[in-house]
ROSE-61318 format. One record per atom (N, C-alpha, C): x, y, z. Coordinates in steps of 0.02 Angstrom, whole numbers, plus 50000, padded with zeros to 5 digits. Layout:
# residues N
XYZ/...
This chain:
# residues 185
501374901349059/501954901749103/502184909049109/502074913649049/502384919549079/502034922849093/501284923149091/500884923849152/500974925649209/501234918649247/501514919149291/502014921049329/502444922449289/503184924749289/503024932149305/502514935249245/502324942549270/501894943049331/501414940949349/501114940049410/501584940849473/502074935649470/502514937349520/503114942249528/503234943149479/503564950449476/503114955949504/502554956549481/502114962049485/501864961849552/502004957549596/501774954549669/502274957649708/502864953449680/503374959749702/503774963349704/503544966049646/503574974949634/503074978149687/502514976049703/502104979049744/502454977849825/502724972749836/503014970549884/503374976749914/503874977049877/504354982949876/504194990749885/503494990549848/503184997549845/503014999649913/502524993849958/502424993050015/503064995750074/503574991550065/504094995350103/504445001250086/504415004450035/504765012150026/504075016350062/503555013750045/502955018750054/503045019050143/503045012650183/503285012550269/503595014950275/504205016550226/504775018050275/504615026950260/504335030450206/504105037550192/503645039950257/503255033750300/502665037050352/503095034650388/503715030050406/504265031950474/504615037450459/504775042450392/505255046950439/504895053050445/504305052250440/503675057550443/503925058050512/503825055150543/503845054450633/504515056750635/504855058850644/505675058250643/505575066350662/505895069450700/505875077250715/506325080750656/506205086650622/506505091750583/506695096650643/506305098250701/506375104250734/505885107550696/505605107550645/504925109550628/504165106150644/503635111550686/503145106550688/502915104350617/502615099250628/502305094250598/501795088250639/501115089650611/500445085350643/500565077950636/500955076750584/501135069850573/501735066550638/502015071850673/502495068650738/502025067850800/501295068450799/500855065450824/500375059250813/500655056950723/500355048250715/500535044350755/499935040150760/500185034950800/500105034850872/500055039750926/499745039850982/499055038250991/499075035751055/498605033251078/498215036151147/497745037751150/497365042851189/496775035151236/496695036151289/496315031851342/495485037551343/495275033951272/494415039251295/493975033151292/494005036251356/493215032151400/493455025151409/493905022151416/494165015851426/494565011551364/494545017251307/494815012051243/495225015051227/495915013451194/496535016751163/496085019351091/496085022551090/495825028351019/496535033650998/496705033050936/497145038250890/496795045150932/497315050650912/497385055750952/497175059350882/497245057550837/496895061550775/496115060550782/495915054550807/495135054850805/494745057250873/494915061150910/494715062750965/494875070650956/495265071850925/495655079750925/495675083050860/495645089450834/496245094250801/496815093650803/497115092550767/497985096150769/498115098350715/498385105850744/498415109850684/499225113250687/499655116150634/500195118750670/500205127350646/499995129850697/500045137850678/500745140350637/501185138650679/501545141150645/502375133550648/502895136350626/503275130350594/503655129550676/503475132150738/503905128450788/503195127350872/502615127850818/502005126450859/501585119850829/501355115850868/500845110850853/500265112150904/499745112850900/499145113350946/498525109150907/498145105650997/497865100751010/497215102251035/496605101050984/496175104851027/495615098751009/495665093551074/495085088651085/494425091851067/494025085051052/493175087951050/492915091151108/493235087051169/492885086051241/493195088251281/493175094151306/493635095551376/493815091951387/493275088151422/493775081851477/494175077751446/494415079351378/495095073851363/495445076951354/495725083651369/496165087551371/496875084951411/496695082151463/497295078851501/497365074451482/497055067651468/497255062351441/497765061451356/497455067451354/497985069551287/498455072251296/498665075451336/499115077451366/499675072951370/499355068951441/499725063251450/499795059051391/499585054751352/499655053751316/500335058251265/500245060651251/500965063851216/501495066751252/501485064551322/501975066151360/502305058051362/501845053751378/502265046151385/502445042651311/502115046951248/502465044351195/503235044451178/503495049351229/504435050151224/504515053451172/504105058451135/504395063551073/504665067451100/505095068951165/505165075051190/504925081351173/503935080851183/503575083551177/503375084851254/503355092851257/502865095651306/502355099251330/501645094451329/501145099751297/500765103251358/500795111851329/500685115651373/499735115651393/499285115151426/498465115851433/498295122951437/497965126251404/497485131851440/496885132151426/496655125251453/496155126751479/495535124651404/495855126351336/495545125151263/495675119851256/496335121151207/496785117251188/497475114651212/497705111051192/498645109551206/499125112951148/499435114851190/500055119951142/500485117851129/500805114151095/501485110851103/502035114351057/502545116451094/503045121351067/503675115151039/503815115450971/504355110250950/504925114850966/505395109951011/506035114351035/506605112150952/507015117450978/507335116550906/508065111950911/508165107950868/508735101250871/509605103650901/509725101050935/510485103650954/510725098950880/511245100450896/511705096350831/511805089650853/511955087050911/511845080050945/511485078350923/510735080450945/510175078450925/509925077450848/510035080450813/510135080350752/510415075150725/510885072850770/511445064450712/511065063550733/510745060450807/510465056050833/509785055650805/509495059550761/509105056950730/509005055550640/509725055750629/510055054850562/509945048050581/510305044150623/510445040250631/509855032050635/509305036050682/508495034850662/508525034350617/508595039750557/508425037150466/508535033450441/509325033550452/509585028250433/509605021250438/509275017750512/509125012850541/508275009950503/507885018950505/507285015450470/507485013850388/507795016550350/508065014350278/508375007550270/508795004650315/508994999150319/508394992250354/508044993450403/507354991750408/506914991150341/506864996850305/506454994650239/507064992650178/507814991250188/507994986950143/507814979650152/507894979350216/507604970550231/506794970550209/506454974050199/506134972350189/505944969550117/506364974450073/506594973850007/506664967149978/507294964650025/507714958150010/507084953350035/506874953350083/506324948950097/505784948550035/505714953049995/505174954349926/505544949349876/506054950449871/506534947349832/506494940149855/506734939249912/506824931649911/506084929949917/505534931849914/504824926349917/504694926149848/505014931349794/504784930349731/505184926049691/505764926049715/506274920849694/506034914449715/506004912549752/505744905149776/505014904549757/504744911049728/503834906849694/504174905649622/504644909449582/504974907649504/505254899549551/505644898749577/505814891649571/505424885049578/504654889849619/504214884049622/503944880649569/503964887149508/503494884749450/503784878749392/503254874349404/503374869949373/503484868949276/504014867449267/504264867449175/504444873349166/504854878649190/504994885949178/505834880349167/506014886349098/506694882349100/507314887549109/507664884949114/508244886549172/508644895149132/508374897649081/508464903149031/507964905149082/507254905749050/506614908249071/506634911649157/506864905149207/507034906549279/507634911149299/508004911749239/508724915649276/508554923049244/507964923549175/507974930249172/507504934449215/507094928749229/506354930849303/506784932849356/507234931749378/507594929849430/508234937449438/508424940049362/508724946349352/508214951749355/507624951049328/507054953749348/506914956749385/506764952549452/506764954649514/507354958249529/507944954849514/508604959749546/508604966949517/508384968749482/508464977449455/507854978349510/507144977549507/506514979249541/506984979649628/507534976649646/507914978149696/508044982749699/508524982449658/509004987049651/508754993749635/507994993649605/507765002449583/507505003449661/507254998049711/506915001349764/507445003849820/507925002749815/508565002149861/508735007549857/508665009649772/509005016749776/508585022649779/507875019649788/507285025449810/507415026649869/507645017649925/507515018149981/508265024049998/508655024149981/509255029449985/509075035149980/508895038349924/508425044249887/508205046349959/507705042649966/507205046450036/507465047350086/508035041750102/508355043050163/508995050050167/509245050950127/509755056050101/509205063650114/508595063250089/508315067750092/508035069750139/507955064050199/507505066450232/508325069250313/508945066150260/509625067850328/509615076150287/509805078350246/509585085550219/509175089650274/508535087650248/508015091650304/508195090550364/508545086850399/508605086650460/509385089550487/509955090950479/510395094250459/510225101350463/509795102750402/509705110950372/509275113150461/509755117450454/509555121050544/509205127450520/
């Protein structure tokens, strides 16, 4: 029986791990006003008829901290990459000559700046539900188990509530840190 009890703790503890670790590659994406290759995950590039990542078709490298540059295998996907990170809405604008794409990161007004505090904050609360969702599937597998007695289930059951409560305050941690970097002008 306590086997099992650890099994499911340890299920989700991993549960939990899963959503702090998502919500660390959402605020990757999130603008500093510093480039960063990672505010290009996740696009999608049209080569030769198939949506293909823009990392596997291209370079991106960032020369320097308010440059990102794009330098496809293939000429001819130079525009489609283009486009492509023009209809992704990063208020990205990437310049062609002809090599590569240049993309100059403009730097955050202070508007802009809450407004993407505010992003953080939305993705932190996004990976608390996801939290509580860890919580309640591990809670309801302790109540499934059959002959666990009602001591045994309520300390499985506090268990989980700290493994909450430590990821909640990671998920804070990261989010606090990543409103810092975004702030610091």
């Amino acid at each position: 029986m306590d086997e099992e009890i650890q099994f499911i703790k340890a299920e989700t503890d991993e549960m939990m791990d899963l959503s702090v670790i998502h919500l660390k590659k959402e605020l990757i994406k999130i603008s500093t006003g510093k480039a960063n290759p990672a505010m290009l995950q996740g696009i999608m590039v049209d080569y030769y008829g198939t949506n293909t990542p823009l990392n596997q078709v291209s370079n991106i490298n960032t020369p320097d901290a308010k440059t990102i540059t794009v330098q496809p295998w293939e000429k001819a996907m130079l525009e489609p990459c283009a486009m492509a990170i023009t209809y992704a809405n990063l208020g990205l604008n990437p310049q062609n000559n002809g090599e590569m794409l240049i993309i100059s990161v403009p730097p955050l007004t202070e508007e802009r700046r809450r407004e993407m505090v505010k992003r953080a904050k939305h993705e932190g609360e996004e990976a608390k539900i996801g939290i509580r969702n860890a919580r309640h599937h591990g809670i309801n597998e302790i109540k499934q188990l059959d002959g666990l007695s009602e001591d045994l289930a309520h300390d499985a059951e506090e268990d989980i509530q700290q493994l909450t409560n430590k990821h909640a305050k990671a998920i804070d941690e990261v989010v606090n840190e990543k409103e810092v970097d975004i702030m610091t002008v």
